[in-house]
N, C-alpha and C positions, 0 to 999 in steps of 0.2 A: 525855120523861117529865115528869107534872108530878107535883110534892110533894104527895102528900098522907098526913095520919094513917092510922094504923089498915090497912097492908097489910100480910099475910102475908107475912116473910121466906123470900126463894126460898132462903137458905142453910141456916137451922133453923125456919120456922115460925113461929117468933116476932112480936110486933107492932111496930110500928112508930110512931113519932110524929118530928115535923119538928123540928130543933135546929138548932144552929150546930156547925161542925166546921173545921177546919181541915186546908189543904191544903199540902205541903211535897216541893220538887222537886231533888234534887240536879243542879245541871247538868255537874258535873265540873270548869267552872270557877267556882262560886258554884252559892248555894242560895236559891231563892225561898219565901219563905213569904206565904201567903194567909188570911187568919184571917178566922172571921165568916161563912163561906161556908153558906149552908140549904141539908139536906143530913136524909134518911128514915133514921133510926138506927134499927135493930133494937133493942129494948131487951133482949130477953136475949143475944145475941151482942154484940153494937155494928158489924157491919156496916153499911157505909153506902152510900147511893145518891143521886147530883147529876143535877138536872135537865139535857136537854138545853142548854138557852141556858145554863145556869149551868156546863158543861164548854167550852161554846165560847168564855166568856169566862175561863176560868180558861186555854186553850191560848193566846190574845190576852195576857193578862198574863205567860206564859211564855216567848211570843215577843217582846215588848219589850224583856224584862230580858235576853235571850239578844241581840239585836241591840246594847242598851248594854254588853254584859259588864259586868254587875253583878256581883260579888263575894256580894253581902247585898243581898236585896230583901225586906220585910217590906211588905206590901200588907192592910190592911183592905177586903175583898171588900162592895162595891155593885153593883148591880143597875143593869144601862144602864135608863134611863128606860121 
């Protein structure tokens, strides 16, 4: 899916515009957080919705931090080139 403004929320109807949101993962043994991530917020619910490449790289930062068992990963979300 690609981001863009102004689509009908499939949950209430509502419109939508592109923002920054933040993603956060308990992993049982440590919690990753992803900040910064663009991301289609409903503006009357605040439901949100992340682009394909932009979930596949938030599962990549998931599985790093789960490979070092990190404790505490706090990540400013970029966009691979």
């Amino acid at each position: 899916m690609k981001l863009v403004d102004d689509f009908l929320c499939p949950s209430c109807g509502g419109q939508t515009q592109v923002d920054k949101t933040t993603y956060t993962v308990d992993l049982g043994s440590g919690v990753v957080v992803v900040r910064r991530i663009p991301a289609a917020i409903c503006t009357r619910c605040g439901d949100e919705w992340l682009g394909d490449e932009t979930v596949q790289e938030l599962e990549g930062i998931v599985e790093d931090a789960k490979k070092r068992r990190s404790q505490t990963e706090i990540v400013d979300y970029k966009a691979s080139p």
